[in-house]
N, C-alpha and C positions, 0 to 999 in steps of 0.2 A: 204193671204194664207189660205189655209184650213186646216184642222186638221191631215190630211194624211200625210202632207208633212212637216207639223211641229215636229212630232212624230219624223221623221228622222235628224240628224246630221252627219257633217264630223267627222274624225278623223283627229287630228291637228297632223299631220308628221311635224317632225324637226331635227337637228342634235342631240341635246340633249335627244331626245327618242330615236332614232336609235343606239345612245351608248347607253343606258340604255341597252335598247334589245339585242344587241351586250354582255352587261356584264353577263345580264342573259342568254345568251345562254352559253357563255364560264362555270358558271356555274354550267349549267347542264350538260355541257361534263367532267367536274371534275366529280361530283355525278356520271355518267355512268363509269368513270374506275374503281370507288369502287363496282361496283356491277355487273361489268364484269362476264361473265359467269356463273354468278348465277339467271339471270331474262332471260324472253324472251320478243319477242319484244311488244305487250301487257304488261308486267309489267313495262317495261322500259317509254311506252307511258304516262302509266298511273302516276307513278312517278316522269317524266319532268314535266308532268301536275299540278302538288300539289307542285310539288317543285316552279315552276314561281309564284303561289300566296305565297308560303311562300319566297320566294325569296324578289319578290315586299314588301309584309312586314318589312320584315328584315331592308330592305333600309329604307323605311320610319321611324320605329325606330331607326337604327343607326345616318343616315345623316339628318333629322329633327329633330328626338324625342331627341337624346343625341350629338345634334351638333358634331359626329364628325368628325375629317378630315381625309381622304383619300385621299392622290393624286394616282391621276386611278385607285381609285378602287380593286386594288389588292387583299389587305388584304382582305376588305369583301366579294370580289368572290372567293378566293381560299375556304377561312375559312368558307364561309357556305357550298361550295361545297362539302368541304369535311366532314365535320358532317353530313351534309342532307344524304349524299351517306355511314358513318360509322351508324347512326340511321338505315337508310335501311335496311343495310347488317343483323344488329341485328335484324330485325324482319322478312328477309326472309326465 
Protein backbone atom coordinates (compact mmCIF):
# COMPACT_ATOMS: atom_id res chain seq x y z
CA UNK A 1 0.00 0.00 0.00
CA UNK A 2 1.13 3.41 -0.40
CA UNK A 3 0.85 6.34 1.54
CA UNK A 4 -2.28 7.77 0.08
CA UNK A 5 -4.33 5.22 0.78
CA UNK A 6 -3.22 4.37 4.12
CA UNK A 7 -3.97 8.01 5.23
CA UNK A 8 -7.56 6.96 4.66
CA UNK A 9 -9.84 4.71 7.09
CA UNK A 10 -13.40 3.35 7.35
CA UNK A 11 -15.80 4.28 9.76
CA UNK A 12 -16.89 1.22 11.92
CA UNK A 13 -20.91 1.50 11.68
CA UNK A 14 -22.66 -0.79 14.26
CA UNK A 15 -25.73 -1.11 16.26
CA UNK A 16 -24.13 0.42 19.36
CA UNK A 17 -23.09 3.63 17.56
CA UNK A 18 -26.22 4.10 15.67
CA UNK A 19 -28.00 4.34 19.27
CA UNK A 20 -25.40 6.29 20.59
CA UNK A 21 -26.20 8.75 17.65
CA UNK A 22 -29.78 8.15 17.95
CA UNK A 23 -29.40 9.38 21.91
CA UNK A 24 -27.53 12.22 20.79
CA UNK A 25 -29.79 13.43 18.41
CA UNK A 26 -32.92 12.98 20.87
CA UNK A 27 -30.75 15.31 22.72
CA UNK A 28 -30.50 17.88 20.94
CA UNK A 29 -34.19 17.95 20.21
CA UNK A 30 -34.69 18.44 24.05
CA UNK A 31 -32.04 21.49 23.95
CA UNK A 32 -34.00 22.89 20.65
CA UNK A 33 -37.48 23.16 22.85
CA UNK A 34 -35.64 25.35 25.37
CA UNK A 35 -34.54 27.73 22.97
CA UNK A 36 -37.50 27.61 20.74
CA UNK A 37 -38.22 30.77 19.39
CA UNK A 38 -35.40 32.61 20.69
CA UNK A 39 -32.36 31.43 18.06
CA UNK A 40 -32.76 31.21 14.24
CA UNK A 41 -31.63 28.54 12.27
CA UNK A 42 -27.87 29.38 12.22
CA UNK A 43 -27.81 29.69 15.97
CA UNK A 44 -29.66 26.58 16.41
CA UNK A 45 -26.99 24.86 13.77
CA UNK A 46 -24.33 26.16 15.50
CA UNK A 47 -25.44 25.05 19.07
CA UNK A 48 -26.58 21.21 18.04
CA UNK A 49 -22.90 21.46 16.86
CA UNK A 50 -21.07 22.24 20.37
CA UNK A 51 -23.72 20.49 22.10
CA UNK A 52 -22.76 16.74 20.14
CA UNK A 53 -19.14 17.28 21.44
CA UNK A 54 -20.29 18.30 24.79
CA UNK A 55 -22.79 15.61 24.60
CA UNK A 56 -20.06 12.86 23.56
CA UNK A 57 -18.15 14.05 26.53
CA UNK A 58 -20.64 13.98 28.99
CA UNK A 59 -21.22 10.22 28.13
CA UNK A 60 -17.62 9.38 28.44
CA UNK A 61 -17.58 10.91 31.83
CA UNK A 62 -20.64 9.64 33.06
CA UNK A 63 -20.69 5.78 31.60
CA UNK A 64 -16.73 5.28 31.68
CA UNK A 65 -15.32 8.02 34.03
CA UNK A 66 -18.01 7.47 36.96
CA UNK A 67 -19.28 3.94 36.00
CA UNK A 68 -22.67 4.66 35.96
CA UNK A 69 -25.76 2.90 35.12
CA UNK A 70 -28.30 3.91 32.98
CA UNK A 71 -30.72 1.74 31.53
CA UNK A 72 -31.52 3.65 28.00
CA UNK A 73 -30.09 6.30 28.68
CA UNK A 74 -32.76 8.41 29.65
CA UNK A 75 -31.74 10.15 32.56
CA UNK A 76 -28.49 11.26 30.80
CA UNK A 77 -30.30 12.45 27.53
CA UNK A 78 -33.04 14.24 29.05
CA UNK A 79 -30.71 15.78 31.92
CA UNK A 80 -28.12 17.17 29.69
CA UNK A 81 -30.63 18.12 27.11
CA UNK A 82 -32.15 20.06 29.18
CA UNK A 83 -29.26 22.13 31.04
CA UNK A 84 -27.20 22.37 27.65
CA UNK A 85 -30.65 24.09 26.24
CA UNK A 86 -31.43 26.22 30.19
CA UNK A 87 -27.35 27.33 29.84
CA UNK A 88 -28.30 28.49 26.21
CA UNK A 89 -31.27 30.28 26.88
CA UNK A 90 -29.03 32.32 29.70
CA UNK A 91 -26.75 33.55 27.32
CA UNK A 92 -28.99 34.23 24.51
Amino acid sequence: MDTETKAWSKIKLNVDSMVTGDFAAASGLICMGAVLGKTNIFQLWVLISLQMVFYALNEAIVFKGLKAVDIGGSMTIHTFGAYFGLAATYFY
